[in-house]
C-alpha positions as CSV (number, residue, x, y, z in Angstrom):
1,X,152.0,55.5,108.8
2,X,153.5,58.4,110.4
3,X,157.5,59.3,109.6
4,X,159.5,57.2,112.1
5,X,162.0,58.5,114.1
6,X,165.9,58.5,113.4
7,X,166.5,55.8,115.9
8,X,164.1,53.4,114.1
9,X,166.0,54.7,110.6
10,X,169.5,53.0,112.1
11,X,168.6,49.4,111.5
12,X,167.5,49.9,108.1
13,X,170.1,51.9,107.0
14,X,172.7,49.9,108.3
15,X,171.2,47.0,105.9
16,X,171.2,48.8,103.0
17,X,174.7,49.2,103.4
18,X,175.5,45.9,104.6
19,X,175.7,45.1,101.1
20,X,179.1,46.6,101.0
21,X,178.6,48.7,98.6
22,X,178.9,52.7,98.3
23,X,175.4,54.1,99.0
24,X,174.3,57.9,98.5
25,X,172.1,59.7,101.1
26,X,169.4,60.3,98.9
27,X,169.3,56.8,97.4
28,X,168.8,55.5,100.9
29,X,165.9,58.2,101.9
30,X,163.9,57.1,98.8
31,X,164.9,53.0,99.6
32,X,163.6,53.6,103.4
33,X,160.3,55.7,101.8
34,X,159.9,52.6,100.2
35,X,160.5,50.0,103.2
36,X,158.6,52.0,105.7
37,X,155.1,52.6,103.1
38,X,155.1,56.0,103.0
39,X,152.9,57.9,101.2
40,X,154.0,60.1,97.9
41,X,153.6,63.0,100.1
42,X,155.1,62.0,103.7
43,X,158.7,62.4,102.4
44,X,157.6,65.7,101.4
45,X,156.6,67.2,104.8
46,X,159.1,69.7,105.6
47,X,160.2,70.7,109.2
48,X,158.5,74.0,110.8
49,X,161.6,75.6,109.1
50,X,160.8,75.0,106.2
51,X,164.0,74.5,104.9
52,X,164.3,70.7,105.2
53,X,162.1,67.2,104.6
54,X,161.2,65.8,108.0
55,X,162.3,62.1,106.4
56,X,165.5,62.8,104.9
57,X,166.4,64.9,108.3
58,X,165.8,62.1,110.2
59,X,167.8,59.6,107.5
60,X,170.5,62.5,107.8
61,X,170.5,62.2,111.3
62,X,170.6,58.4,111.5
63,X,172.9,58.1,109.2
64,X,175.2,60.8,111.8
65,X,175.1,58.5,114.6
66,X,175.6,55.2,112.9
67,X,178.9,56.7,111.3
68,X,180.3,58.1,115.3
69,X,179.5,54.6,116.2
70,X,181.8,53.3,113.6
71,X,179.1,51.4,111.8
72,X,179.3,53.5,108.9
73,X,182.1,55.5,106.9
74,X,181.6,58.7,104.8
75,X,184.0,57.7,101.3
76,X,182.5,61.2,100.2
77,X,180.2,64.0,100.6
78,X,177.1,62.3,100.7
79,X,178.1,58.6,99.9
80,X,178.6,56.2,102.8
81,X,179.5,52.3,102.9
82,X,179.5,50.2,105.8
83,X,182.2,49.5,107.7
84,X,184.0,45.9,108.9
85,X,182.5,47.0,112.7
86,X,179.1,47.1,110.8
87,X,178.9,44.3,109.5
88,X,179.7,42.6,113.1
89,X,176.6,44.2,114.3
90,X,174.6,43.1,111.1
91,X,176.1,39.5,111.9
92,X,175.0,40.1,115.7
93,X,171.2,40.1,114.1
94,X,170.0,42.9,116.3
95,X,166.3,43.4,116.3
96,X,166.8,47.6,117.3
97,X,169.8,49.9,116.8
98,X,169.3,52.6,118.6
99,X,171.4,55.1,121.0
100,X,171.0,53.0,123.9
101,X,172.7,50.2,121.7
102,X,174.9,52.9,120.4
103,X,176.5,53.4,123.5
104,X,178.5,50.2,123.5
105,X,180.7,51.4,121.6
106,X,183.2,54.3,123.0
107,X,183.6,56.8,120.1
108,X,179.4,57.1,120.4
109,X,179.7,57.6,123.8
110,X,182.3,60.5,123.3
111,X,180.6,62.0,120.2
112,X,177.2,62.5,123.2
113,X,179.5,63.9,125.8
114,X,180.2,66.6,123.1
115,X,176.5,66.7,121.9
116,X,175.3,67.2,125.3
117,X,178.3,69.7,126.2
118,X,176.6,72.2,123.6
119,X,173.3,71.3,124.4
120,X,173.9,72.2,128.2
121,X,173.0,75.6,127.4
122,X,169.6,74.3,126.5
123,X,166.3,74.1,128.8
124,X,166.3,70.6,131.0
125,X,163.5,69.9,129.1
126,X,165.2,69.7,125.9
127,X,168.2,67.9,127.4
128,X,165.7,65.0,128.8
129,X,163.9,64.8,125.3
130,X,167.4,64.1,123.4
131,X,167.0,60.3,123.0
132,X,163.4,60.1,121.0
133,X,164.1,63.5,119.0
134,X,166.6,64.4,116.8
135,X,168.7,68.3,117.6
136,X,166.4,69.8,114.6
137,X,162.9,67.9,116.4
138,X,164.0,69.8,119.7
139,X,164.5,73.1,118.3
140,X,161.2,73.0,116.3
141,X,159.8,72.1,119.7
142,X,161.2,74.8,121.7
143,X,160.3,77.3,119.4
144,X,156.3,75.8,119.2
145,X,156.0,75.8,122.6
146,X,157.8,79.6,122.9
147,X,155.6,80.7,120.1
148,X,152.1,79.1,121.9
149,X,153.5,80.9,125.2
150,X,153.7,84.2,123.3
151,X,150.6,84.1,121.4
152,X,148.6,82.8,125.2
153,X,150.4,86.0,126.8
154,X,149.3,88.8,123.7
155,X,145.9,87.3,124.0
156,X,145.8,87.6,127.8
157,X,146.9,91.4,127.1
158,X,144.5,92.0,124.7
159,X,141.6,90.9,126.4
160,X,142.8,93.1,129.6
161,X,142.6,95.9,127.6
């Protein structure tokens, strides 16, 4: 099964914390390894960085959203419990939580205006490709696609000469 993406991670999370309880980031990336069946080495795969897991980015980043949306509170550096606005939603039964369902609530919506403020400096294409991919996705992406157009343009001058 390939990683899912952070917005498919929100649901999830939110339910492990629903039990009230304080939870720790990395208890919750190994509890959603488990939930979603990946392998012993999916969790593993790191980022073209190199510096991070792919997984536990996009937990990280999940877990980012669902706390500007109030769902979610940091008690700590790296422990989170779920809020009394997160629990409504858990009692609301949603199938998704996502950005688009993210957006009802007004201190998402100003936590994107300030995302997309920094992003504007970006390419349009990277701005358009914000909902599916996560800020660390995007870079990655930018910098495949500037590396492929390098590479294509070296060859080109290699074979002219």
């Amino acid at each position: 099964m390939p990683i899912p993406d952070y917005q498919t991670l929100m649901l999830p999370l939110l339910k492990i914390a629903g039990d009230g309880e304080i939870h720790t980031k990395r208890d919750a990336v190994t509890e959603l390894a488990v939930q979603f069946g990946l392998t012993e080495a999916e969790p593993k795969e790191r980022l073209p960085s190199g510096k991070q897991e792919i997984f536990d980015n996009r937990v990280g980043w999940a877990r980012t959203y669902t706390k500007h949306a109030l769902l979610i509170e940091y008690v700590q550096r790296g422990h989170f419990r779920i809020t009394d606005r997160g629990k409504q939603v858990l009692a609301e039964k949603p199938e998704r939580i996502d950005n688009a369902f993210l957006r009802r609530f007004p201190e998402f919506v100003e936590f994107q205006k300030r995302s997309r403020t920094a992003a504007s400096e970006e390419s349009e294409s990277a701005v358009l490709n914000v909902e599916a991919d996560t800020p660390d996705d995007l870079m990655a992406t930018g910098y495949l696609n500037r590396r492929r157009q390098i590479e294509e343009d070296a060859l080109e001058r290699v074979k002219h000469c």
